[in-house]
C-alpha positions, 0 to 999 in steps of 0.5 A, spaced: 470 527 501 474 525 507 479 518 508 474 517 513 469 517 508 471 512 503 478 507 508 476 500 508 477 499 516 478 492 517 486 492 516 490 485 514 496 487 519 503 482 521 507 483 526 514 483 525 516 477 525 512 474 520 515 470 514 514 472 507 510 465 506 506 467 512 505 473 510 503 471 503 499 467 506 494 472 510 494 475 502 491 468 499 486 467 505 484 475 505 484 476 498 488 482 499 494 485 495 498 488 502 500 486 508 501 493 514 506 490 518 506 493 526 510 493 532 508 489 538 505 495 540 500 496 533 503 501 530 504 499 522 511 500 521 512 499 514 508 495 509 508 489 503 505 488 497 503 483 493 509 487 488 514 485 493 513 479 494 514 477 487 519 482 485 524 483 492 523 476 495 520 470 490 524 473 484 530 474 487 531 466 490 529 469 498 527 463 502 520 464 504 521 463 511 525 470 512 522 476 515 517 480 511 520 485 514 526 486 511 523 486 503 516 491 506 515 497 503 519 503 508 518 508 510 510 507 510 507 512 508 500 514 512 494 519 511 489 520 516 482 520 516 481 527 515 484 527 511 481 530 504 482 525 498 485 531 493 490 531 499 490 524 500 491 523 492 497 528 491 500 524 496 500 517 494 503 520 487 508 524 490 511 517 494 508 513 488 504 509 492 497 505 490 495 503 497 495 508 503 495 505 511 489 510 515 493 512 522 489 516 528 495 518 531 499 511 531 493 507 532 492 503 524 484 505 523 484 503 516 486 503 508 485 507 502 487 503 495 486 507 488 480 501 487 478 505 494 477 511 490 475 510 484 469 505 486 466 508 493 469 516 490 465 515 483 470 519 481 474 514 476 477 519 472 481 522 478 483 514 479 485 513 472 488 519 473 492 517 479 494 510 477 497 514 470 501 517 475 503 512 480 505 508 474 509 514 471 513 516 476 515 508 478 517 505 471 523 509 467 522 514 463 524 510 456 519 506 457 513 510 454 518 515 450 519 508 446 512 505 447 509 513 445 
C-alpha cells in the first residue's frame, strides 16, 4: 500500500509568520492536531503539534503572539506518495514522529497520521505497533523500566 492510498490530502497549513495563538486557532476550527507551516513559496518548513503548543509554548510562559515558528518541530520529516507504508512506517519510528507531511518534490500534497494508518490500512496491529514505538523511543527509558 502506498501513501498516496491512504494520505489525507486537505492540509492545515500557516505560513511563517503565523503566532502560536493563530495557529492554535486554525487547530480548534479544523479539528486538527498539527499545523505544516510553509514558506511564501509553499513548501512546508517544518510543523507544530497540538504537543507543542502545550509543552514548548503555553507550558513555558511563551507569549501567544510569538511565531509559531520558533517552537515547530524542525527539521520536518516528509514521505512522498509513493512511498510504501512499511517504509513509510519505519521512518516515522526512526524520527519518532506520529504525523507524516506527504510532499511531491516540494509541493505539500497531503499527511499521513498513525490514526491514518490504522483506520484506512485496516492494519491496526502495525499501528499499534508504531505508536508503541513512536512512544518508546520519545519517553526516557526508566520510564517503563519502573512502570514494567
Amino acid at each position: 500500500m502506498r501513501l498516496s492510498e491512504i494520505m489525507t490530502a486537505g492540509v492545515v497549513t500557516a505560513g511563517t509568520q503565523a503566532s502560536a495563538l493563530e495557529v492554535a486557532r486554525l487547530m480548534r476550527d479544523h479539528r486538527v492536531g498539527s499545523v505544516v507551516i510553509v514558506d511564501q513559496a509553499g513548501k512546508p518548513v517544518a510543523m507544530l503539534t497540538d504537543r507543542d503548543l502545550t509543552l514548548r509554548v503555553f507550558a513555558e510562559g511563551t507569549e501567544p503572539a510569538a511565531p509559531a515558528l520558533q517552537h515547530a518541530s524542525r527539521p520536518l520529516v516528509c514521505g512522498e506518495p509513493e512511498m510504501d507504508l512499511d517504509e513509510a512506517a519505519a521512518l516515522m519510528v526512526r524520527h519518532r514522529v506520529r504525523r507524516l507531511p506527504v510532499v511531491r518534490g516540494e509541493e505539500l500534497v497531503g499527511i499521513v497520521s498513525l490514526d491514518d494508518i490504522a483506520v484506512r490500512s485496516g492494519n491496526l496491529e502495525v499501528a499499534q505497533k508504531m505508536t508503541q514505538d513512536v512512544i518508546e523511543g520519545a519517553l526516557p527509558q526508566f520510564y517503563f523500566h519502573e512502570r514494567g
